[in-house]
C-alpha positions in Angstrom: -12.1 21.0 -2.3 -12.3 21.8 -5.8 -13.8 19.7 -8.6 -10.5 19.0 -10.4 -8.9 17.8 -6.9 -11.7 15.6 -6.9 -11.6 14.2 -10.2 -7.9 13.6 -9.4 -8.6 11.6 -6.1 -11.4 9.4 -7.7 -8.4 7.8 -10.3 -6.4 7.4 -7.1 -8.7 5.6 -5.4 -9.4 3.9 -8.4 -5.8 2.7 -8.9 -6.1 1.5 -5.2 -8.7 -0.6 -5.9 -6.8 -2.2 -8.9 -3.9 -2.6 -6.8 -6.4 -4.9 -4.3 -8.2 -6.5 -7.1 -4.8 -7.7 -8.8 -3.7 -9.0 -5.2 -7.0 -10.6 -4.8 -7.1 -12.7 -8.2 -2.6 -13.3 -7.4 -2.2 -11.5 -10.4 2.2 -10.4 -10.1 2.4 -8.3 -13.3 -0.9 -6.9 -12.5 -0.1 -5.5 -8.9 3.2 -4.2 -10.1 1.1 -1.9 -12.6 0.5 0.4 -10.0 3.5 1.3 -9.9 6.5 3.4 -12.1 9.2 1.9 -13.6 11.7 3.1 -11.3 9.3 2.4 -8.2 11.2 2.2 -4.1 8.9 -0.4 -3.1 9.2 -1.2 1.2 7.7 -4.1 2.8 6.5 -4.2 6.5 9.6 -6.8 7.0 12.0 -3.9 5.5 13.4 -5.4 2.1 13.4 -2.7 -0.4 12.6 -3.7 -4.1 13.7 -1.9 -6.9 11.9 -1.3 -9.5 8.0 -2.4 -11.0 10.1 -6.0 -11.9 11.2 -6.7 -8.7 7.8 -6.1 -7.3 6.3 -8.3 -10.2 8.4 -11.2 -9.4 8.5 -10.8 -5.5 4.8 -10.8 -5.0 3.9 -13.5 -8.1 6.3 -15.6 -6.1 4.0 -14.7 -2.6 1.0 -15.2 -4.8 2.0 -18.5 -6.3 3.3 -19.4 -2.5 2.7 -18.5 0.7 0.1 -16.0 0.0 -1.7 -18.3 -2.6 -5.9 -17.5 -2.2 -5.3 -14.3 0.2 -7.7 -11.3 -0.7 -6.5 -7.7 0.0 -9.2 -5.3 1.7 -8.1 -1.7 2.1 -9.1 2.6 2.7 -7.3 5.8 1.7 -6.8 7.7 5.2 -5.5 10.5 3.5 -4.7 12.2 0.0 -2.3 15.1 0.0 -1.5 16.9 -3.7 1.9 18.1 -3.6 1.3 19.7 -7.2 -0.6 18.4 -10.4 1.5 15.6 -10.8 2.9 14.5 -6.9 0.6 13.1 -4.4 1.3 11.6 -0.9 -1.5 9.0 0.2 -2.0 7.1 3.6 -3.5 3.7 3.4 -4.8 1.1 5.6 -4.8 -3.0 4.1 -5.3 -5.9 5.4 -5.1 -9.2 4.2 -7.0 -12.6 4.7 -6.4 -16.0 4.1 -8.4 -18.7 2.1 -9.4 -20.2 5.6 -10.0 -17.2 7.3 -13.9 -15.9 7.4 -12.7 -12.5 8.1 -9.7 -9.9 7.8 -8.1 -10.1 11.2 -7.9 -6.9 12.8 -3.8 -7.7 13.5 -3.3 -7.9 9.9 -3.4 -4.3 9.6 -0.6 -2.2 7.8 -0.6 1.4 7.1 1.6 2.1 3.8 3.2 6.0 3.1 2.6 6.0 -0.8 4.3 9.1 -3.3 2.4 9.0 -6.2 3.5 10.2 -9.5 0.8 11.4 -12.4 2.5 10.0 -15.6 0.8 10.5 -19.0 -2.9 10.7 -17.0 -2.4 8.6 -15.0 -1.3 7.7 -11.1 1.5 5.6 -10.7 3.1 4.5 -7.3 6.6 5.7 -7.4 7.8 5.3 -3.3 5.7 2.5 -1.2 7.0 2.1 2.4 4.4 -0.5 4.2 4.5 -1.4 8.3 2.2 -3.3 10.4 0.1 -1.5 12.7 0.9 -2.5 16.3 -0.1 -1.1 19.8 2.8 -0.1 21.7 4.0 -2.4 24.3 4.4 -1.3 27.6 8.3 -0.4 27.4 7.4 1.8 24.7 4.8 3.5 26.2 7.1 3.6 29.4 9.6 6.0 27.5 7.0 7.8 25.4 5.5 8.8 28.8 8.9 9.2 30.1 9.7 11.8 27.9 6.8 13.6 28.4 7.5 14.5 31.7 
């Protein structure tokens, strides 16, 4: 890997950690400064937001609600540069709540991030989020089924 590839995934990783930090302290307006403008945000129960408002107001409404005192824990898997300015980047978070000593392991999403280098810096301009889950047994049925 060259030095300027790794200059370029140190600010990702950086913006990655402001994205958790902004979660962590139920900061809205923060959080939605990871990402562009015109950001296609997906959530692990599959309503697409539009845009970095939409994002702002959705999760300051989580923060101020249901997700009051969570923290947000997560890890690059994988950083793929499209070109200078276009990344693709895998993530694994997980979230805790006030009561809870540790993340639990079943809280686990992996997100499919398309990041977008705008005046120097990385923005998040397409977000798609799911929950990690084993198969269950019916799946792995017809996975195995169509392996034969």
């Amino acid at each position: 890997m060259t030095q300027k590839w790794s200059k370029e995934e140190e600010k990702i990783n950086e913006l990655f950690n402001e994205m958790f930090s902004a979660w962590s302290s139920g900061d809205g307006r923060a959080f939605a400064n990871c990402f562009t403008e015109e950001v296609d945000y997906v959530t692990f129960f599959g309503q697409h937001l539009k845009g970095k408002k939409e994002v702002e107001i959705s999760h300051q409404n989580l923060f101020n609600g249901i997700l009051k005192g969570s923290q947000m824990q997560g890890r690059i898997t994988s950083i793929r540069f499209i070109n200078e300015n276009i990344a693709i980047v895998h993530c694994i978070g997980n979230t805790k709540m006030p009561k809870q000593k540790d993340y639990p392991k079943n809280r686990e999403s992996i997100n499919t991030n398309v990041l977008v280098k705008q005046n120097e810096e990385w923005k998040i301009s397409a977000f798609h989020n799911c929950r990690i889950k084993e198969p269950n047994f019916i799946i792995k049925w017809f996975m195995n089924r169509n392996n034969k």
